[in-house]
PDB file of N, H, CA, C and O in Angstrom:
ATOM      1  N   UNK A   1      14.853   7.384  10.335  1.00  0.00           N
ATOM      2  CA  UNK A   1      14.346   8.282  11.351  1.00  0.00           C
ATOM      3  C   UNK A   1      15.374   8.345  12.479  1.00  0.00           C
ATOM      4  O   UNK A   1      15.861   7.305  12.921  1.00  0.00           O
ATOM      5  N   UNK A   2      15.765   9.734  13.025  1.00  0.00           N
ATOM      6  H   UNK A   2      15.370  10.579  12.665  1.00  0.00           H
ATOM      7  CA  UNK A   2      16.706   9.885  14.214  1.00  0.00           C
ATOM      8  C   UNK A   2      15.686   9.114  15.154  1.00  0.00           C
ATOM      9  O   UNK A   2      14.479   8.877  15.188  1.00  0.00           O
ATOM     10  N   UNK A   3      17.530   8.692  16.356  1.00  0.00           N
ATOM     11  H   UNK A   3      18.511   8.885  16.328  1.00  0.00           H
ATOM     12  CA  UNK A   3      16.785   7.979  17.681  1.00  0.00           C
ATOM     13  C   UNK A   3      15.767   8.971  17.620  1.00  0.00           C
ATOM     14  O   UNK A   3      15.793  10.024  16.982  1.00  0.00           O
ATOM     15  N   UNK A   4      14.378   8.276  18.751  1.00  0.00           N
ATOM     16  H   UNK A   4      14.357   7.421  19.269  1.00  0.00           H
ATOM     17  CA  UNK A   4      13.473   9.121  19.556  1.00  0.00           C
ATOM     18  C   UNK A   4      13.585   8.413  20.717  1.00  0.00           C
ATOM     19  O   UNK A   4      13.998   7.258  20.624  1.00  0.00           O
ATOM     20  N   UNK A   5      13.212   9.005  22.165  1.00  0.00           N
ATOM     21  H   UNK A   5      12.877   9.944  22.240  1.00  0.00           H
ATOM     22  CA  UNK A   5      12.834   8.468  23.356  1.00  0.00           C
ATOM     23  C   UNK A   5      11.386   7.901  23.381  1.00  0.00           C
ATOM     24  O   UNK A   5      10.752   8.488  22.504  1.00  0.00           O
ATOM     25  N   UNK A   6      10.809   7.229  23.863  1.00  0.00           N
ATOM     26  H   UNK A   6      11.324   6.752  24.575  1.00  0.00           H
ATOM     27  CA  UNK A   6       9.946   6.720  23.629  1.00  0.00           C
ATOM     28  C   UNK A   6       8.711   7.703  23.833  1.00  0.00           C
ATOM     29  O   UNK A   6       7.718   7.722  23.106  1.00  0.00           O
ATOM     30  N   UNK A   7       8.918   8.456  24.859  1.00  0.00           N
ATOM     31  H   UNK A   7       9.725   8.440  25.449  1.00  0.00           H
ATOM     32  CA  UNK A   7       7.772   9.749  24.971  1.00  0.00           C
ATOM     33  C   UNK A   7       7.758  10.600  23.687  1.00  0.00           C
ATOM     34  O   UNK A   7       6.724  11.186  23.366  1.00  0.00           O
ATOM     35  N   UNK A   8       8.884  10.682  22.941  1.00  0.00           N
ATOM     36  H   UNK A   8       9.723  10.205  23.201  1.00  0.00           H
ATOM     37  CA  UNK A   8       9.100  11.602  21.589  1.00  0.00           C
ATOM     38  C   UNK A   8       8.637  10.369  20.478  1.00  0.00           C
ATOM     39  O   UNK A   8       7.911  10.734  19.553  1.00  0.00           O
ATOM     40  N   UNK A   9       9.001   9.048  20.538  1.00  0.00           N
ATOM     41  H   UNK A   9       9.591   8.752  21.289  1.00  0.00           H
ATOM     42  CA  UNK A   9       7.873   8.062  19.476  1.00  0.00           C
ATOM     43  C   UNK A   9       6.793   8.222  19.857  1.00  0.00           C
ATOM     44  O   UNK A   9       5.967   8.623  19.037  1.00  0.00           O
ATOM     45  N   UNK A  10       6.426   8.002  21.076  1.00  0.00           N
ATOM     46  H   UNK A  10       7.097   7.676  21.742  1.00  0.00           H
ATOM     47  CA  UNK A  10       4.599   7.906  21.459  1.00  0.00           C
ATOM     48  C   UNK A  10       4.160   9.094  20.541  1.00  0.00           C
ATOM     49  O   UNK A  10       3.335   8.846  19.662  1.00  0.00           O
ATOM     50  N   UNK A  11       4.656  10.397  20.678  1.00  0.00           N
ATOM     51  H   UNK A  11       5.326  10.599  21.392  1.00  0.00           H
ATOM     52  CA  UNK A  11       4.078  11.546  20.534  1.00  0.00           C
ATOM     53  C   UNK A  11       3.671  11.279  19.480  1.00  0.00           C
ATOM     54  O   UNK A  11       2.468  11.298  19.220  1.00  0.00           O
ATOM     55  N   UNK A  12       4.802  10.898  18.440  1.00  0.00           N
ATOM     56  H   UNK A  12       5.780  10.883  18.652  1.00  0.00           H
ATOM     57  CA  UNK A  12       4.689  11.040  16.984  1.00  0.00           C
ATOM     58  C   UNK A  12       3.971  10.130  16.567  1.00  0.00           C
ATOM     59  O   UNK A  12       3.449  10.520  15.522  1.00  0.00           O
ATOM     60  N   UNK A  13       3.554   8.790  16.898  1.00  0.00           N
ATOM     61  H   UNK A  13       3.978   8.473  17.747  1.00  0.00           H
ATOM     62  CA  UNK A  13       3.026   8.034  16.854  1.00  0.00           C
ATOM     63  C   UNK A  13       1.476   8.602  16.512  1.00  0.00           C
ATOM     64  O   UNK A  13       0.991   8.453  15.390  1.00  0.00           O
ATOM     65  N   UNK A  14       0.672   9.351  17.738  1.00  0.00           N
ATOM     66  H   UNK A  14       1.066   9.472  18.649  1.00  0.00           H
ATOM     67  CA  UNK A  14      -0.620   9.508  17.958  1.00  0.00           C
ATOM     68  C   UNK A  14      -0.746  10.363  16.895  1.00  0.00           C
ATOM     69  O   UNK A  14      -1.796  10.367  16.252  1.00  0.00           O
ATOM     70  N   UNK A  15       0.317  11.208  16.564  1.00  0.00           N
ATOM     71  H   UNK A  15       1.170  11.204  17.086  1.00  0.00           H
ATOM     72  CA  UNK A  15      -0.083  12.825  15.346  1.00  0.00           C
ATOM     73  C   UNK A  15      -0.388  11.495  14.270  1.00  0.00           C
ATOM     74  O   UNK A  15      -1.461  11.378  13.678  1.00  0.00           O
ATOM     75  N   UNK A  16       0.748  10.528  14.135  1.00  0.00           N
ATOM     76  H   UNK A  16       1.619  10.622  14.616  1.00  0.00           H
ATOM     77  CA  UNK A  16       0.314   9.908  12.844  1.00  0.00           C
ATOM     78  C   UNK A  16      -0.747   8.863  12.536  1.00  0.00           C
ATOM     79  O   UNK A  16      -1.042   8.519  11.391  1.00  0.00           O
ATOM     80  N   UNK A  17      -1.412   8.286  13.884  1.00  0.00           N
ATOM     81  H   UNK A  17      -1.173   8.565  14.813  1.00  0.00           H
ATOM     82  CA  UNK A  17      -2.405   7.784  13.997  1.00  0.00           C
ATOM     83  C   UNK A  17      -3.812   9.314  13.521  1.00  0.00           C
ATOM     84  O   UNK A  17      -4.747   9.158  12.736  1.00  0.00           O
ATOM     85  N   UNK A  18      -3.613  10.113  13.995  1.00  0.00           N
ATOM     86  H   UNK A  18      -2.854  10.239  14.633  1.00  0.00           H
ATOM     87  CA  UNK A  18      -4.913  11.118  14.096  1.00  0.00           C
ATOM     88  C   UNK A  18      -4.417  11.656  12.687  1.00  0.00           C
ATOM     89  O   UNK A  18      -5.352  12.366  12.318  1.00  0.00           O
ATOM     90  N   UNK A  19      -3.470  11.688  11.743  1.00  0.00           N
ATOM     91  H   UNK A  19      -2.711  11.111  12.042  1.00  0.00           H
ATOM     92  CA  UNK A  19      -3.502  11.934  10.762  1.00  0.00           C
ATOM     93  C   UNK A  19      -4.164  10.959   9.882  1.00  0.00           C
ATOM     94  O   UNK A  19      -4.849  11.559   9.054  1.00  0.00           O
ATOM     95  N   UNK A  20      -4.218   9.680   9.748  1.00  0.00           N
ATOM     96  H   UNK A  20      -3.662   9.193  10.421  1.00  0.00           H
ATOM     97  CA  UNK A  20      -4.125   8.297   9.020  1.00  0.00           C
ATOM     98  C   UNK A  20      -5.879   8.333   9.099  1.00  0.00           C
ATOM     99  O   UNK A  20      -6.612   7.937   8.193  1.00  0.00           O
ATOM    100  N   UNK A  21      -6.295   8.858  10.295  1.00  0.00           N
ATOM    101  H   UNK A  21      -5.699   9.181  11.031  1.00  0.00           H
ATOM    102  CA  UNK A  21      -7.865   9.105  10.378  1.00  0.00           C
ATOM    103  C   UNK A  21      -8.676  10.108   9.625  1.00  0.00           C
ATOM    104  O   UNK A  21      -9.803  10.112   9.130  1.00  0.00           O
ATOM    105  N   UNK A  22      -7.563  11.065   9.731  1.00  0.00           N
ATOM    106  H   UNK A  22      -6.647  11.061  10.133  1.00  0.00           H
ATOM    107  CA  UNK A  22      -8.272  12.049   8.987  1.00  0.00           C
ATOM    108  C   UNK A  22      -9.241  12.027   7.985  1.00  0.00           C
ATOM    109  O   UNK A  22     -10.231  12.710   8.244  1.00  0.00           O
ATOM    110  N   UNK A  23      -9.246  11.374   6.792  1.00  0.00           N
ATOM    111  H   UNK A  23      -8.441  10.819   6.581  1.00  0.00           H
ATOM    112  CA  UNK A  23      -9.615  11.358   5.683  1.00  0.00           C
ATOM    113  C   UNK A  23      -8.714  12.423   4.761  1.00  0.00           C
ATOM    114  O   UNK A  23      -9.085  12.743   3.632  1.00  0.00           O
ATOM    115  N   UNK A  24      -7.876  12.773   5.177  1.00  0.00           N
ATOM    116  H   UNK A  24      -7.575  12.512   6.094  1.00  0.00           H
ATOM    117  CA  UNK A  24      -6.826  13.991   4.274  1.00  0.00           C
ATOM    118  C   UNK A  24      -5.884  12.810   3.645  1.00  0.00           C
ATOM    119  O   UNK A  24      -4.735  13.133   3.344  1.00  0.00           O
ATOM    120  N   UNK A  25      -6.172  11.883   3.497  1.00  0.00           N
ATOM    121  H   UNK A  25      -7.106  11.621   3.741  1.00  0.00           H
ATOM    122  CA  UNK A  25      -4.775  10.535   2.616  1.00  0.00           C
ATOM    123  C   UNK A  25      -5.480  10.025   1.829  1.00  0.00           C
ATOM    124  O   UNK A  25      -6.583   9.513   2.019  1.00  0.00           O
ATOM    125  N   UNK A  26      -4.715  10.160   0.601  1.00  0.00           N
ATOM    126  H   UNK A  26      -3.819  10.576   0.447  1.00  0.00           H
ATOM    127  CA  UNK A  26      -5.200   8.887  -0.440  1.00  0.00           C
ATOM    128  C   UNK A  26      -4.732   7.437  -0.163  1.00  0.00           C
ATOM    129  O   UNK A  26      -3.762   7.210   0.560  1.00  0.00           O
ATOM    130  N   UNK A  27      -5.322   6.643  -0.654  1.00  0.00           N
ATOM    131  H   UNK A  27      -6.110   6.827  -1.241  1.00  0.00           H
ATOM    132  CA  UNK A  27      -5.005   5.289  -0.898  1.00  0.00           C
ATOM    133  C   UNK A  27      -3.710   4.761  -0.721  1.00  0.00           C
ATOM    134  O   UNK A  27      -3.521   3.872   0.109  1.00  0.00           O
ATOM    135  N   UNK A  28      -2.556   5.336  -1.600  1.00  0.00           N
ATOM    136  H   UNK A  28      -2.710   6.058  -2.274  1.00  0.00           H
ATOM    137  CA  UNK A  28      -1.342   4.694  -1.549  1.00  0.00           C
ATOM    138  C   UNK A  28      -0.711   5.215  -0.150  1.00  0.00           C
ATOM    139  O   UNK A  28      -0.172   4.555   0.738  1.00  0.00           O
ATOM    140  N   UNK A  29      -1.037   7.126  -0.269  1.00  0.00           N
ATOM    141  H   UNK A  29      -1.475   7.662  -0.991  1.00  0.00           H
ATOM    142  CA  UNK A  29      -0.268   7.301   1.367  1.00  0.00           C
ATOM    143  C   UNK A  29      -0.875   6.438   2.765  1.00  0.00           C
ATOM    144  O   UNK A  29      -0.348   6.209   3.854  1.00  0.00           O
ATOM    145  N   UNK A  30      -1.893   6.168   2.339  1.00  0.00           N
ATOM    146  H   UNK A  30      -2.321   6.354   1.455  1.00  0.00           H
ATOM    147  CA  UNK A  30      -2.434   5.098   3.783  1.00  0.00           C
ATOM    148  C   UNK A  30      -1.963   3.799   4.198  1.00  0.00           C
ATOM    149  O   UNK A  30      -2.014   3.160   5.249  1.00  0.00           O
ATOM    150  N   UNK A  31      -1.397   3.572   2.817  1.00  0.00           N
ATOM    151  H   UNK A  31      -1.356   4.091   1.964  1.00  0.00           H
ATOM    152  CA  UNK A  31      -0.110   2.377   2.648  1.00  0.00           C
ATOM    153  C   UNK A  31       0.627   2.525   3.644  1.00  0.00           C
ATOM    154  O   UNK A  31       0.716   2.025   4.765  1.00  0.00           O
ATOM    155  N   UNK A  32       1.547   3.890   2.605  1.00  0.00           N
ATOM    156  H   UNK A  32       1.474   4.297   1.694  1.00  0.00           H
ATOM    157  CA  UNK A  32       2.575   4.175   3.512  1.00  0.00           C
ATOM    158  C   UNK A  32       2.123   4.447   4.994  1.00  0.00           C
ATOM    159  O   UNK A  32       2.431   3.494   5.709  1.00  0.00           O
ATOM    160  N   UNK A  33       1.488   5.454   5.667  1.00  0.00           N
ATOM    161  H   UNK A  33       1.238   6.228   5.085  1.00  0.00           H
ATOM    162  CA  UNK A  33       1.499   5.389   6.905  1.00  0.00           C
ATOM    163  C   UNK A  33       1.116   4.167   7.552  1.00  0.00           C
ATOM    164  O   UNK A  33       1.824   3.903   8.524  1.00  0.00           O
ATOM    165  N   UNK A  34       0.138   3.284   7.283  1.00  0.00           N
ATOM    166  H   UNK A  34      -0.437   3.498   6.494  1.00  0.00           H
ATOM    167  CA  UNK A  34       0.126   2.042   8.202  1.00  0.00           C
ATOM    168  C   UNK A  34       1.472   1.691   8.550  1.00  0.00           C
ATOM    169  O   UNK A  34       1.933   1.827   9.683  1.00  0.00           O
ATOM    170  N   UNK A  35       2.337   1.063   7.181  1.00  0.00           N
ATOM    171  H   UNK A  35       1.962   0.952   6.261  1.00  0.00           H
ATOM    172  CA  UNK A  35       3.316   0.646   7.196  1.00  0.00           C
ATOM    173  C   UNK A  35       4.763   1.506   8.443  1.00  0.00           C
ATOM    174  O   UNK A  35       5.590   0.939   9.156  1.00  0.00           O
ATOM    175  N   UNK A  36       4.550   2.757   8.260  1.00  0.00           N
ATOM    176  H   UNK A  36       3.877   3.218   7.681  1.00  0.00           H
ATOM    177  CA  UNK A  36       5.129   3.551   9.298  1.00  0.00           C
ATOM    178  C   UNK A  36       4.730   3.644  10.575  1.00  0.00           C
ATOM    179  O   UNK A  36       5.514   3.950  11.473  1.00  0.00           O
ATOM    180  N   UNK A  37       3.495   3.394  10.769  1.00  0.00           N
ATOM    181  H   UNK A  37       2.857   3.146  10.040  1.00  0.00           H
ATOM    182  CA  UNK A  37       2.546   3.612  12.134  1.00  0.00           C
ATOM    183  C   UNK A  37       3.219   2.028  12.473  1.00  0.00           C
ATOM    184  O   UNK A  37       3.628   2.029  13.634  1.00  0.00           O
ATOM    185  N   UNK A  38       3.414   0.880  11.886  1.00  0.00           N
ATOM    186  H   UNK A  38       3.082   0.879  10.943  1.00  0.00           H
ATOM    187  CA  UNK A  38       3.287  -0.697  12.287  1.00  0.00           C
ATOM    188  C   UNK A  38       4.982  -0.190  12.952  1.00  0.00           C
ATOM    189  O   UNK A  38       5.301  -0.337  14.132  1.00  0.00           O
ATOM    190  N   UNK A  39       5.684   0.276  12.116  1.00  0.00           N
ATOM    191  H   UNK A  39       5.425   0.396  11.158  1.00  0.00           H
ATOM    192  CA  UNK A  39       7.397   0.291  12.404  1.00  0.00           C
ATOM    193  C   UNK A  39       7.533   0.471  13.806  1.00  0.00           C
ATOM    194  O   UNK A  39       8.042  -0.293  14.627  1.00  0.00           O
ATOM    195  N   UNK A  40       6.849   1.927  14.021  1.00  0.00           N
ATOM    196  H   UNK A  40       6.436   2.547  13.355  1.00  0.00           H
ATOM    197  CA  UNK A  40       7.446   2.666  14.744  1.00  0.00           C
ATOM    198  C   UNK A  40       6.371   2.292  16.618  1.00  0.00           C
ATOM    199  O   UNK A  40       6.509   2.714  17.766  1.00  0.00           O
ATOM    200  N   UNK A  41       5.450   1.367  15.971  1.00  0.00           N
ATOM    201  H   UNK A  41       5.338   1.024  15.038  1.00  0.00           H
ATOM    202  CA  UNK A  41       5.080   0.383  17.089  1.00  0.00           C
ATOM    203  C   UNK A  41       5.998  -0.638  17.550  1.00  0.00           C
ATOM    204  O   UNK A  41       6.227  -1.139  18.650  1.00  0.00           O
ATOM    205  N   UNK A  42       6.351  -0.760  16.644  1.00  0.00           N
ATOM    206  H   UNK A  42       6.165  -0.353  15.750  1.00  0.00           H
ATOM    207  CA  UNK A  42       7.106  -2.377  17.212  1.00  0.00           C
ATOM    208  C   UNK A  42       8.495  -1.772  17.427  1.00  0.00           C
ATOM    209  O   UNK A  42       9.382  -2.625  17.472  1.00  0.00           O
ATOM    210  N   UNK A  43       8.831  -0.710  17.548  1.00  0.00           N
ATOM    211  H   UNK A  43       8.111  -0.018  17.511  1.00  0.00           H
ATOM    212  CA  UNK A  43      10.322  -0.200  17.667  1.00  0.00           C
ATOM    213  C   UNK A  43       9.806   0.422  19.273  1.00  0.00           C
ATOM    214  O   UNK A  43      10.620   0.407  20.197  1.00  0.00           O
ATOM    215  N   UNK A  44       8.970   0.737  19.396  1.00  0.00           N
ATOM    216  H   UNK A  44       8.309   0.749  18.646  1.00  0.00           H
ATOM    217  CA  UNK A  44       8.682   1.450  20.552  1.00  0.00           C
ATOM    218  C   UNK A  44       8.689   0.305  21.853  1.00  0.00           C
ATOM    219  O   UNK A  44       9.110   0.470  22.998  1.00  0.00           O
ATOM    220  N   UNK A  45       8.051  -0.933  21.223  1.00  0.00           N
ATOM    221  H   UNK A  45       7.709  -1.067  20.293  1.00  0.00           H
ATOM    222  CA  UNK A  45       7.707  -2.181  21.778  1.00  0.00           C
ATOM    223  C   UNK A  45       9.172  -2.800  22.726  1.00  0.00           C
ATOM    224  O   UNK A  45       9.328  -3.150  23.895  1.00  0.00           O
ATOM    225  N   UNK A  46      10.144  -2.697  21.427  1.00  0.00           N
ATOM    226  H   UNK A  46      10.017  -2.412  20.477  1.00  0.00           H
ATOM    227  CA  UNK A  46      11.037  -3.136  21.976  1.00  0.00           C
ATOM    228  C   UNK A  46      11.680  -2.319  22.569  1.00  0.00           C
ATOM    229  O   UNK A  46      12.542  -2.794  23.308  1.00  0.00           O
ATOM    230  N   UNK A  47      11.556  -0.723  22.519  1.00  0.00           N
ATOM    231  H   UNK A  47      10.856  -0.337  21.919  1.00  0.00           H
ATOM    232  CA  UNK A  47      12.723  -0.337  23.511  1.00  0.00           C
ATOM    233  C   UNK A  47      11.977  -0.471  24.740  1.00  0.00           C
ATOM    234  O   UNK A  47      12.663  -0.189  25.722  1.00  0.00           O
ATOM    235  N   UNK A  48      10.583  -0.872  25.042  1.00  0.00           N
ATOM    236  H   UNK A  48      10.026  -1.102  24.244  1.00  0.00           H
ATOM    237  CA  UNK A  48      10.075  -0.572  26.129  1.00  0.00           C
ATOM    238  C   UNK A  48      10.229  -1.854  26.657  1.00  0.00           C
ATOM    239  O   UNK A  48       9.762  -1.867  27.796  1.00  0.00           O
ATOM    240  N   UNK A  49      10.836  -3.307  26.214  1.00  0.00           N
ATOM    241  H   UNK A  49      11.215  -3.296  25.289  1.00  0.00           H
ATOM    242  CA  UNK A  49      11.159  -4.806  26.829  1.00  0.00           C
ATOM    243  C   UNK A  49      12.382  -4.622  26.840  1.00  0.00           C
ATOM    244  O   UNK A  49      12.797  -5.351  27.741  1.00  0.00           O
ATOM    245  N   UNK A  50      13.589  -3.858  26.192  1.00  0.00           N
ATOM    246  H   UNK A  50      13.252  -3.265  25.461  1.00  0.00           H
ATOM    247  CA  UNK A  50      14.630  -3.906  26.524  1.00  0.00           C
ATOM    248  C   UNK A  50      15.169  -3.002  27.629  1.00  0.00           C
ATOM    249  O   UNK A  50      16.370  -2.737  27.580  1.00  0.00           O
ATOM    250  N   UNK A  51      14.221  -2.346  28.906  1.00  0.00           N
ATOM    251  H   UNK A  51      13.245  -2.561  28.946  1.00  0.00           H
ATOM    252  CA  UNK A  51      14.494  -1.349  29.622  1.00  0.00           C
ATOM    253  C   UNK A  51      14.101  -2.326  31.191  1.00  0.00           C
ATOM    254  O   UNK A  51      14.209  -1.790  32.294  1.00  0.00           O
TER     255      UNK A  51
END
């Protein structure tokens, strides 16, 4: 994934949280998005302790 600023992760973050809710994912893609939703938390985490 290109850099994001953290206002451009947050963003993307919430679409993929309110997607993951939806009920529009099967099983394995819910995998995958947790697993993407967990990343792109803890990437956000740290640019926001390294500032």
């Amino acid at each position: 994934m290109p850099e994001k600023t953290n206002v451009e992760a947050i963003r993307h973050l919430n679409k993929l949280h309110v997607f993951r809710q939806s009920g529009a994912v099967a099983g394995s893609a819910k995998r995958w998005l947790d697993k993407e939703i967990a990343t792109l938390e803890l990437e956000i985490e740290m640019r926001e302790r390294s500032q």
